[in-house]
ZADODO-341621 format. One record per atom (N, C-alpha, C): residue number from 1; residue in three letters; chain; x, y, z. Coordinates in steps of 0.001 Angstrom, whole numbers. Example, Ala and Ser with C-alpha at 12.3 -4.5 7.8 and 13.67 -1.06 7.14 Angstrom:
// residues 2
  num  residuo  cadena     east    north       up
    1      ALA       A    13190    -5690     7800
    1      ALA       A    12300    -4500     7800
    1      ALA       A    13200    -3300     7800
    2      SER       A    12850    -2250     7080
    2      SER       A    13670    -1060     7140
    2      SER       A    12900       30     7870
***
This chain:
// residues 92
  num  residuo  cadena     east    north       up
    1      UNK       A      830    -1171        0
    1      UNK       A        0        0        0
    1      UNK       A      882     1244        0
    2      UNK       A      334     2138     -730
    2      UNK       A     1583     3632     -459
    2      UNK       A      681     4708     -221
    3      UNK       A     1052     5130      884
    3      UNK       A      725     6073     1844
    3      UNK       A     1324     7954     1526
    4      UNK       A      246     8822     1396
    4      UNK       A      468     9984      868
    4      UNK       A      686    10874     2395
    5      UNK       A     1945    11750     2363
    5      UNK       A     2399    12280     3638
    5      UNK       A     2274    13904     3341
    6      UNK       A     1970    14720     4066
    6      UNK       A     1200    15996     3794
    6      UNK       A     2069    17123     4921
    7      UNK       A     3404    17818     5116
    7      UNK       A     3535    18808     5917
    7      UNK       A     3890    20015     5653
    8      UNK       A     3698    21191     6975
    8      UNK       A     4150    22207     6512
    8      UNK       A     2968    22627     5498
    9      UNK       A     2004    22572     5804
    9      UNK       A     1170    23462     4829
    9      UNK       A     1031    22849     3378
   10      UNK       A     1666    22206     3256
   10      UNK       A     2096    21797     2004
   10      UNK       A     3401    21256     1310
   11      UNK       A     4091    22154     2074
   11      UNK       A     5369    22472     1435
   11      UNK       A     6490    21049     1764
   12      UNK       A     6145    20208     2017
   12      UNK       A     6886    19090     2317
   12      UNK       A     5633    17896     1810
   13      UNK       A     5940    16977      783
   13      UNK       A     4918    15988      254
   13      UNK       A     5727    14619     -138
   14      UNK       A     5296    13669      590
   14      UNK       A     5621    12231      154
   14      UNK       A     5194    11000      116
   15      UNK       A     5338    10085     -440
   15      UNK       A     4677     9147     -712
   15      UNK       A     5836     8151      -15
   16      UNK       A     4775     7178     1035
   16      UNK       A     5254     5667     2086
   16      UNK       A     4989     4777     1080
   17      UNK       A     6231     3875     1212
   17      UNK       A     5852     2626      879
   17      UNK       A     6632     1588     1643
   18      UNK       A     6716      -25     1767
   18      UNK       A     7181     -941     2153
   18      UNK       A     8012    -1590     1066
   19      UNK       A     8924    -1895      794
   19      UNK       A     9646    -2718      -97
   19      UNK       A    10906    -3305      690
   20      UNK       A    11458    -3864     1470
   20      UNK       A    12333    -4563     1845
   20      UNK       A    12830    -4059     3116
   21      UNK       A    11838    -3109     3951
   21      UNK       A    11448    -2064     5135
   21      UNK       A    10635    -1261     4650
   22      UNK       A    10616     -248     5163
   22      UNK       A     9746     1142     4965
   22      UNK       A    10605     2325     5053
   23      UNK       A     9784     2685     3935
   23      UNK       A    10284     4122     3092
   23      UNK       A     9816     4835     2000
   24      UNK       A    10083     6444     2770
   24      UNK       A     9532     7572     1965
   24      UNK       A    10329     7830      842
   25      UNK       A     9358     8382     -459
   25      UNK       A     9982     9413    -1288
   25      UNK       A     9471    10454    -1356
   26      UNK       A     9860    11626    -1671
   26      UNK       A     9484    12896    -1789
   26      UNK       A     9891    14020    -2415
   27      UNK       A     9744    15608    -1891
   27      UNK       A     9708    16749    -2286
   27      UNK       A     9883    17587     -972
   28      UNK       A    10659    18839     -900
   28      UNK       A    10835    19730     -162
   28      UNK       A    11119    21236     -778
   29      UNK       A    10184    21792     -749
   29      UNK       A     9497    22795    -1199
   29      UNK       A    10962    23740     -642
   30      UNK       A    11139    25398    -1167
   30      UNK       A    12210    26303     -343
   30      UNK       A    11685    26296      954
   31      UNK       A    12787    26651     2030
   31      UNK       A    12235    26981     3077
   31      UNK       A    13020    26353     4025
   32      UNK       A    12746    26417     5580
   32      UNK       A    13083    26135     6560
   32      UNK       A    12359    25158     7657
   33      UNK       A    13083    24309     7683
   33      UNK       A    11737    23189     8417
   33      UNK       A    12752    22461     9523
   34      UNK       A    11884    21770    10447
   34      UNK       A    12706    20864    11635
   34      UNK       A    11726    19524    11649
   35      UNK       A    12174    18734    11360
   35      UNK       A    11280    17220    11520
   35      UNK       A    12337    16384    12682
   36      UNK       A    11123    15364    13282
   36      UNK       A    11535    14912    14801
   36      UNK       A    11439    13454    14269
   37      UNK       A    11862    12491    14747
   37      UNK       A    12110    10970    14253
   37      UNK       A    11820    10295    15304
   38      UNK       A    11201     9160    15092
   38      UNK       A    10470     7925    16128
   38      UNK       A    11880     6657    15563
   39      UNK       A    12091     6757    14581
   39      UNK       A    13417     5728    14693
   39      UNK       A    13935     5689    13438
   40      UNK       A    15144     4958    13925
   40      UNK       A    16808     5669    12821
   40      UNK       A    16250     6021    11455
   41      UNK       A    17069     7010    10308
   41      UNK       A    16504     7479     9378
   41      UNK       A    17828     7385     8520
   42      UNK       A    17791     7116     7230
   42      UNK       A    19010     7084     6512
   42      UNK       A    18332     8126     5308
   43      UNK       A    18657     9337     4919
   43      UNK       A    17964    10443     4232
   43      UNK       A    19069    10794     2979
   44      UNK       A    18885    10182     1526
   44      UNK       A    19712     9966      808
   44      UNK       A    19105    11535     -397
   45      UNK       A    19604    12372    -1170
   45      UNK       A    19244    13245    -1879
   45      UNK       A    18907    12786    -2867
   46      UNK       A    17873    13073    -3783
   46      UNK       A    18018    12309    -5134
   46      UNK       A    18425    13815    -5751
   47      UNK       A    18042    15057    -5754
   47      UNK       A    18258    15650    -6619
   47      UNK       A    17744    17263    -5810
   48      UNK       A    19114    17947    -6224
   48      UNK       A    19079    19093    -5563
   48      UNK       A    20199    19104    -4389
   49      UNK       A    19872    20273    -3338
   49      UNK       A    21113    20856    -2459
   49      UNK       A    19938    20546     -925
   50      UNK       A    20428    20162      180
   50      UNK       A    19833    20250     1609
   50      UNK       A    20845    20499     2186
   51      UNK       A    20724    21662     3109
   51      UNK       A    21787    22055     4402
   51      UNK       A    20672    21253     5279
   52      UNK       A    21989    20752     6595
   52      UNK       A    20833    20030     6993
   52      UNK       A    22047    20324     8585
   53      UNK       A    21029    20308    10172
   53      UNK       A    21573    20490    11438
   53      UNK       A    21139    19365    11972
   54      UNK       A    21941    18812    12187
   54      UNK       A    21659    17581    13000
   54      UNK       A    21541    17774    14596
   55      UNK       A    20727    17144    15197
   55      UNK       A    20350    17715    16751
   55      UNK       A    21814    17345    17419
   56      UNK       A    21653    18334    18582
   56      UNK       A    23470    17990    18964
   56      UNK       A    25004    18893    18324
   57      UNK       A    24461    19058    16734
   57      UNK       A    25599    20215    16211
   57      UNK       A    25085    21413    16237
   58      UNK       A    26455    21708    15954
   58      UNK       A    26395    23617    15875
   58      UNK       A    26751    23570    14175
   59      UNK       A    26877    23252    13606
   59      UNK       A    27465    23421    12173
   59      UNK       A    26805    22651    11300
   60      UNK       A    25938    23690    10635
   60      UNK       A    25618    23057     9438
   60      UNK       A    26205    22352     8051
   61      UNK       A    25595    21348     7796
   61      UNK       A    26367    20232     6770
   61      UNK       A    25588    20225     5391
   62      UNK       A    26375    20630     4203
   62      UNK       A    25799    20734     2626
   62      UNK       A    25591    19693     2232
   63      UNK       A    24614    18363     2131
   63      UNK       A    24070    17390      855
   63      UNK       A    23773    17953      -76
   64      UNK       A    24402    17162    -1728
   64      UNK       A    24270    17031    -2332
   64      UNK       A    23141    15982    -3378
   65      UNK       A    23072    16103    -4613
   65      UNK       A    22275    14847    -5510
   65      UNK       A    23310    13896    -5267
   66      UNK       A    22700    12488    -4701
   66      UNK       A    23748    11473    -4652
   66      UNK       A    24313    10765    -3220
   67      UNK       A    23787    12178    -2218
   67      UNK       A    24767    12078     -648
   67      UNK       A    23671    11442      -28
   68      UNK       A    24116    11006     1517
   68      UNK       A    23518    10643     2017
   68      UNK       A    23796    10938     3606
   69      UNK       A    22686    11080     4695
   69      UNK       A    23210    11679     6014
   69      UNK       A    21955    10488     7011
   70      UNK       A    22604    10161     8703
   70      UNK       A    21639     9417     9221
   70      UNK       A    21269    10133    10049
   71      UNK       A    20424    10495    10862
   71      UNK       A    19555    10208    11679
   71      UNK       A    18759     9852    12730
   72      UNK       A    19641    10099    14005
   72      UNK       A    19005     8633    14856
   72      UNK       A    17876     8633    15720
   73      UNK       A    17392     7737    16286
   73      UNK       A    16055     7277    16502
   73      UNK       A    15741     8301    17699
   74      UNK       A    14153     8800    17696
   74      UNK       A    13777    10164    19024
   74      UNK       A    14968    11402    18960
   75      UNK       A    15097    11797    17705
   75      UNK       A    15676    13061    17389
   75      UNK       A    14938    14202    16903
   76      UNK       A    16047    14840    16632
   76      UNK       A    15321    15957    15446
   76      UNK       A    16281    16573    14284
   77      UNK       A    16286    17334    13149
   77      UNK       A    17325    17756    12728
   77      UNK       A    16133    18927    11666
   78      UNK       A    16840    19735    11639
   78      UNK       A    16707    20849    10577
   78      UNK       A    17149    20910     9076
   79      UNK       A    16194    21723     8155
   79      UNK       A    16693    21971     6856
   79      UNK       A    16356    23036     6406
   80      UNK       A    17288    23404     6196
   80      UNK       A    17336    24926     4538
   80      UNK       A    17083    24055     2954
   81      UNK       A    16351    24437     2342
   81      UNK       A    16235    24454     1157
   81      UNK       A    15695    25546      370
   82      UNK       A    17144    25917     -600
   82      UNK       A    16926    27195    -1156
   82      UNK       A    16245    26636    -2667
   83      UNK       A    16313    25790    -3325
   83      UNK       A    15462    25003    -4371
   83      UNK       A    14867    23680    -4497
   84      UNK       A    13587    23779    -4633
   84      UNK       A    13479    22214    -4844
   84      UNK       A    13808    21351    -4281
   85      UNK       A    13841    20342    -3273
   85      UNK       A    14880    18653    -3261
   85      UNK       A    13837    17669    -3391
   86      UNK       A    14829    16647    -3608
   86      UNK       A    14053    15526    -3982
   86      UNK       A    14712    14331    -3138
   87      UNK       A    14119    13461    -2035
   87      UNK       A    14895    12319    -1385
   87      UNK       A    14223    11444    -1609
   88      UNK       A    15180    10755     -981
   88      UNK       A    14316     9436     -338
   88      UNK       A    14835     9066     1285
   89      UNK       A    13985     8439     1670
   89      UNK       A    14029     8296     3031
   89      UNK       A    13691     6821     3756
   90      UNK       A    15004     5723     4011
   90      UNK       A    14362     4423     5006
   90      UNK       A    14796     4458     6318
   91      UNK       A    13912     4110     6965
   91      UNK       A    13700     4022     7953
   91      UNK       A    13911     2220     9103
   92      UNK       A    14623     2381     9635
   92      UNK       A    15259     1192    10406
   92      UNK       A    13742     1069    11542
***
């Protein structure tokens, strides 16, 4: 079954699915957002730029199309997006 995910007004949209675990794909609209995690997250770019703060740092970190950053379980982490991104997202 694939499951349609709705935040931020809009501005964050993705589609759940199950294939060998569970995991999102999506869209992240410009803007500034903080999402909180129930458990580990492996958040790979497909296309576009994410600055991204991981809970715990002071220094923000540039992903690229291609990169990939984790996540860990009852967190939180922040993002800048000045265009467009496109991920994907599994979840442990």
């Amino acid at each position: 079954m694939i499951t349609v995910n709705e935040y931020f007004d809009g501005a964050v949209k993705s589609l759940g699915y199950e294939n060998h675990g569970k995991s999102t794909v999506g869209v992240i609209d410009a803007g500034e957002y903080e999402f909180g995690t129930s458990t580990h997250e492996t958040m790979a770019v497909l296309e576009g730029q994410m600055q991204v703060l991981l809970a715990g740092q002071t220094e923000w970190k540039t992903f690229n199309a291609g990169e990939k950053f984790e996540i860990e379980a009852n967190s939180s982490f922040k993002v800048k997006i000045v265009e467009q991104v496109s991920y994907l997202c599994k979840y442990k």
